[in-house]
C-alpha positions in Angstrom: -10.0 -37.8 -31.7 -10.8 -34.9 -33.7 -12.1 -32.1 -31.9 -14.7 -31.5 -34.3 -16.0 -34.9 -34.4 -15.7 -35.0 -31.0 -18.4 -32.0 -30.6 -20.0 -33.9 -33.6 -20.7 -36.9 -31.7 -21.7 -34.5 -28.4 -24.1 -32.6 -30.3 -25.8 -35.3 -31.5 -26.4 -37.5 -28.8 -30.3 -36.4 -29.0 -30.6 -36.5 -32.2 -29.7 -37.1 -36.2 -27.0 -35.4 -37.9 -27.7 -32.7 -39.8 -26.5 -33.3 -43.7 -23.8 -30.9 -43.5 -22.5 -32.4 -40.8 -22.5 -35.4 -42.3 -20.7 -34.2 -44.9 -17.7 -33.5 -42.5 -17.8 -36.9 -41.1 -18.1 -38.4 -44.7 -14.5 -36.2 -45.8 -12.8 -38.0 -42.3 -13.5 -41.2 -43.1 -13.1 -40.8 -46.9 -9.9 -39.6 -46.0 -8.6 -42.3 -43.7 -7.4 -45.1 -45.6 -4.7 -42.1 -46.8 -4.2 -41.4 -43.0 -3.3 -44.8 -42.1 -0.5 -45.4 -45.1 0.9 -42.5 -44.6 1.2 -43.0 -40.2 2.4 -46.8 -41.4 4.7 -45.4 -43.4 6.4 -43.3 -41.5 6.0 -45.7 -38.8 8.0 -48.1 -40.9 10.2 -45.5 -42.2 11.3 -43.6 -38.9 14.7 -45.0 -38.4 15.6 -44.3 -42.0 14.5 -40.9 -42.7 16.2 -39.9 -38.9 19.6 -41.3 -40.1 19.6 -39.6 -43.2 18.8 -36.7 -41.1 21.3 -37.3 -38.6 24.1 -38.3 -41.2 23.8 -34.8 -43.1 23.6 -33.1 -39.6 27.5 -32.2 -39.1 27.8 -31.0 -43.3 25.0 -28.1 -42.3 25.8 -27.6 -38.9 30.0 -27.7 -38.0 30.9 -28.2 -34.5 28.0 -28.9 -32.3 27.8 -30.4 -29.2 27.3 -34.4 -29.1 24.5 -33.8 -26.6 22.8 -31.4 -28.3 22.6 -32.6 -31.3 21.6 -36.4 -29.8 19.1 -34.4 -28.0 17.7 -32.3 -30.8 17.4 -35.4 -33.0 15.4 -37.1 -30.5 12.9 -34.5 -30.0 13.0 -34.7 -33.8 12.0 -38.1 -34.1 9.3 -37.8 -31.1 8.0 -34.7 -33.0 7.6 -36.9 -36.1 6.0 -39.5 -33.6 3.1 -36.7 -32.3 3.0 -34.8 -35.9 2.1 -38.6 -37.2 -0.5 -39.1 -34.4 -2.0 -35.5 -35.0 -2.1 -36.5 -38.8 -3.9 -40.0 -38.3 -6.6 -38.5 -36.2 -6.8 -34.8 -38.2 -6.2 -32.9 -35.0 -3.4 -30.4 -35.2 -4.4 -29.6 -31.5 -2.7 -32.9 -30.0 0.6 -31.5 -31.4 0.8 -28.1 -29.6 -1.6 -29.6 -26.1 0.6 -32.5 -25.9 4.2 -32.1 -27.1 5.2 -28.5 -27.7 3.9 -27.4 -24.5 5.4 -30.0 -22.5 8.7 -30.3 -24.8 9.5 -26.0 -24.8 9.6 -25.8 -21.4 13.1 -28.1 -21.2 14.2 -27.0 -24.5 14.5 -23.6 -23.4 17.5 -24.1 -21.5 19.6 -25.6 -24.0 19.4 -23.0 -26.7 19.4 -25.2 -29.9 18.0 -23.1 -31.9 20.1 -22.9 -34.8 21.0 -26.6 -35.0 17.1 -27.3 -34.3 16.3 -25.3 -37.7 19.1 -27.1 -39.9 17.8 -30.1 -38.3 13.8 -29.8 -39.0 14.9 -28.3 -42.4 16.9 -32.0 -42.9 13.7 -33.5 -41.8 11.7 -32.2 -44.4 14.2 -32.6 -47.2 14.3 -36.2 -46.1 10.4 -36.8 -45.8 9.8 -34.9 -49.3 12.0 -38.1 -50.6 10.6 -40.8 -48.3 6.8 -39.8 -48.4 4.2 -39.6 -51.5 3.0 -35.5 -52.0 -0.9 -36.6 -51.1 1.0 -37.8 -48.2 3.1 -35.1 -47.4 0.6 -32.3 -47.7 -1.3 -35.0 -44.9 1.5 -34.4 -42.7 2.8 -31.4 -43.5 0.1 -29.3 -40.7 0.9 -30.5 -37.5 4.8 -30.7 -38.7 4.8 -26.7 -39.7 3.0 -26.2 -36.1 5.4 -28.3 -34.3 8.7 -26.7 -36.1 7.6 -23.1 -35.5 5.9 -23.8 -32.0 9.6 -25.3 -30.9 11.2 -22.8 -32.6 10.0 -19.7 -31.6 9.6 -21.3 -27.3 13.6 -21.6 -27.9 13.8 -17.9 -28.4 
């Protein structure tokens, strides 16, 4: 859940809401129906916009490894999965607690770096053409934290 609803809800076991923070809890849930087609969609659209990804890989990126570039494209897709998750319940947070800090520590040793940059920069080409912009600039927090979070525990 979102950390600030969370607190919400925890503040106000004892008592009302106050009207500004009703107002917070108002924009969530105005926002959701948004949240939810755009999680569906790239739910639905996963396999797709990866293959595109993966197709134009080896035209940005000559020569690397089979390994590393199956392994960077997995990460890929389960940062998409956690950026998705982060999106749905509008908490950044989940992204950095839950997947960069437990993904950087067995990136490190492969040293992807380059080919992990070409690869997120793929990514976003390929959800700018798969995604809707109210959509995209949904998604688009947790994805910058994840990319640069990976990118810089690489170094």
């Amino acid at each position: 859940m979102n950390i600030d609803l969370e607190s919400l809800f925890a503040e106000a076991e004892n008592r009302y809401l106050k009207p500004e923070e009703l107002k917070g809890l108002s924009q969530y849930v105005d926002s959701l129906p948004q949240r939810l087609e755009t999680y569906t969609q790239i739910r639905e659209k996963e396999v797709e916009i990866m293959q595109a990804v993966a197709d134009q890989l080896p035209q940005h990126f000559p020569n690397p490894s089979v390994e590393d570039m199956e392994r960077s494209i997995k990460n890929a897709m389960l940062m998409l999965r956690y950026c998705a998750m982060a999106m749905l319940i509008d908490n950044d947070q989940l992204v950095k607690q839950r997947f960069v800090d437990w993904l950087s520590q067995s990136i490190a040793m492969y040293e992807t770096q380059d080919l992990d940059k070409v690869l997120y920069k793929l990514l976003n080409q390929q959800l700018m053409k798969s995604l809707k912009t109210e959509q995209i600039k949904l998604i688009k927090s947790p994805l910058i934290l994840a990319q640069t979070q990976l990118i810089n525990s690489e170094k």
